[in-house]
N, C-alpha and C positions, 0 to 999 in steps of 0.2 A: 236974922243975921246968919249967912254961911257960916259952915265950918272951914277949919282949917285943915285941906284934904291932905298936908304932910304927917296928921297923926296918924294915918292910914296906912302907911309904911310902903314898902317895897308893892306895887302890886304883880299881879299873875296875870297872862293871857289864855289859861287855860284853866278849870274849875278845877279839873282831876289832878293835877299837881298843886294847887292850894291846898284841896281837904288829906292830901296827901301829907303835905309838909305842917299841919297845923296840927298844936297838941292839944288833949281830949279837953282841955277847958278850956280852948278859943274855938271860935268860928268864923266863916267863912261869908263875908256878903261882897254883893256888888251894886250897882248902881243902876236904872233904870235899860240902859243901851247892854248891860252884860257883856262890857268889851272887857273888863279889868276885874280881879279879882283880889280881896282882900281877906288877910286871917287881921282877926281883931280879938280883942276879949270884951264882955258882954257891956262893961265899965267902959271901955272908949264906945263902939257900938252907939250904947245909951244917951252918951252926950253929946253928938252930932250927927255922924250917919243917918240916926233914926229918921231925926227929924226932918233929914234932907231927900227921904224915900230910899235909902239905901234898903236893900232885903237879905234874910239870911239866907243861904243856900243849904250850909251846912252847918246844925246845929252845932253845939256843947256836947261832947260825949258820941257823937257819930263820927 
């Protein structure tokens, strides 16, 4: 069962203004194509995204 990619929030078209605008304990994934960029915490993250191949770009703390 997909997620529901509206918990994903606002996304970015650009990496370096995501990991830019994200605070040190959220992070930063996208989606297979890396057209859209997402700040998430590790808690939304863990219960969707993961499962749907989303990847972290940019850690918790970087």
């Amino acid at each position: 069962m997909a997620f529901d990619i509206s918990i994903l929030g606002m996304g970015y078209f650009n990496l370096e203004a995501a990991a830019v605008d994200k605070s040190p304990s959220e992070m930063v994934i996208t989606d297979d194509k890396e057209e859209s960029f997402y700040i998430v915490s590790r808690e939304i993250y863990e219960n969707g995204p993961q499962q749907e191949g989303y990847k972290i770009l940019v850690n918790e703390g970087e």
